[in-house]
N, C-alpha and C positions, 0 to 999 in steps of 0.2 A: 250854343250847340255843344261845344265843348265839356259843360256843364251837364248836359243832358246824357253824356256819354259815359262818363265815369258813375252817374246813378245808375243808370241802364247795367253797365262793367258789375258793378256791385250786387246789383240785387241777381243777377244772371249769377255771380258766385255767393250768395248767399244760397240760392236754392238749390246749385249743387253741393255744399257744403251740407244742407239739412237733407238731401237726399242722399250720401254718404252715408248720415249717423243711422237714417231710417232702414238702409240698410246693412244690416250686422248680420253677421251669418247666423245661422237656423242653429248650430252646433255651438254658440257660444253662449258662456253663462254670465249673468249679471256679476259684476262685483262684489255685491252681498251674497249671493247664492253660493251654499258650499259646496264644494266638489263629491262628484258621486263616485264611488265604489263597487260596485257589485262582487259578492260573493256568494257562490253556489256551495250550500251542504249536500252532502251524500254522504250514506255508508262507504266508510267510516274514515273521510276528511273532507276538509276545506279547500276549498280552490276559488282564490289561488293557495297556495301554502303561505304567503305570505307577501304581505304590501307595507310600506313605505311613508309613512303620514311626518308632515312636518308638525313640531310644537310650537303650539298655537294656530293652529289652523284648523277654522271649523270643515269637518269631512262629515255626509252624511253616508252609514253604511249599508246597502241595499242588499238583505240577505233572506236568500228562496231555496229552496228544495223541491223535489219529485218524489222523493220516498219516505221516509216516514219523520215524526219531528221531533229535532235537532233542538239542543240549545247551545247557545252565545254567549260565555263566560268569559269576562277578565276584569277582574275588582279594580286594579289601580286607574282603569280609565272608563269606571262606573258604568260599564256594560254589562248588560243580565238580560238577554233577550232569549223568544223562543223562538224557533223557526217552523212553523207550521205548513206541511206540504200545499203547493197550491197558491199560496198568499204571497207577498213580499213583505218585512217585515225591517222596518227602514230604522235607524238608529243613528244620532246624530252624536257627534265625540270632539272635542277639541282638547288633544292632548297637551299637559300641563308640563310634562319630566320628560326630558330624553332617555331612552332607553329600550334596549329591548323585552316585550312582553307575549309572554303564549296567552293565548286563547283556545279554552279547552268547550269541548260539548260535554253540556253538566244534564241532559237527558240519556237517561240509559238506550241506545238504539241499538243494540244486539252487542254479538260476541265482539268486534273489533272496538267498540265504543271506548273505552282507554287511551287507544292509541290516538283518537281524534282530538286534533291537533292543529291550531294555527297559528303562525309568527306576525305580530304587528311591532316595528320598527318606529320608532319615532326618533327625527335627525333634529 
């Protein structure tokens, strides 16, 4: 009987242990999955003004607009994207160099367009 208690004991913590893993919060990303961003264009900046990425870490960048489109320039971490109103326009980056780098909008979108502007940090 004894015997039959400790199998019993086990498989009773096996199925909550597998009912545990089967529950992972709704809000959590897989381990390979890379971290999201969102960034919002408008006349005439980026918001946020600026994020934070670790080097070597794949980030993918989720970037939308409502007014007219934007583009998403910065050479050294081989981003050149457009930002077309309406779409999401996702851009995946794993920075190599630590350093600070601007990101500028290389479409013309009116008068303020120069000044657009955004800092990506890499620690």
């Amino acid at each position: 009987m004894r015997r039959e208690m400790l199998f019993l004991t086990g498989g009773v913590l096996l199925v909550v242990v597998a009912a545990g893993l089967a529950a992972a919060p709704r809000g959590a990303r897989a381990a390979d999955e890379p971290r999201v961003v969102a960034i919002t264009a408008r006349r005439f900046e980026f918001s946020p003004r600026e994020i934070t990425l670790k080097q070597g870490e794949t980030v993918k960048l989720q970037l939308t607009t409502e007014d007219v489109t934007h583009g998403f320039f910065l050479r050294p971490l081989g981003i050149d994207a457009e930002i077309v109103p309406g779409q999401t326009t996702e851009v995946v980056v794993t920075p190599r160099a630590a350093g600070r780098y601007t990101t500028i909008c290389d479409h013309f979108c009116g008068a303020g367009h120069g000044g657009m502007k955004m800092t990506i940090v890499v620690e």
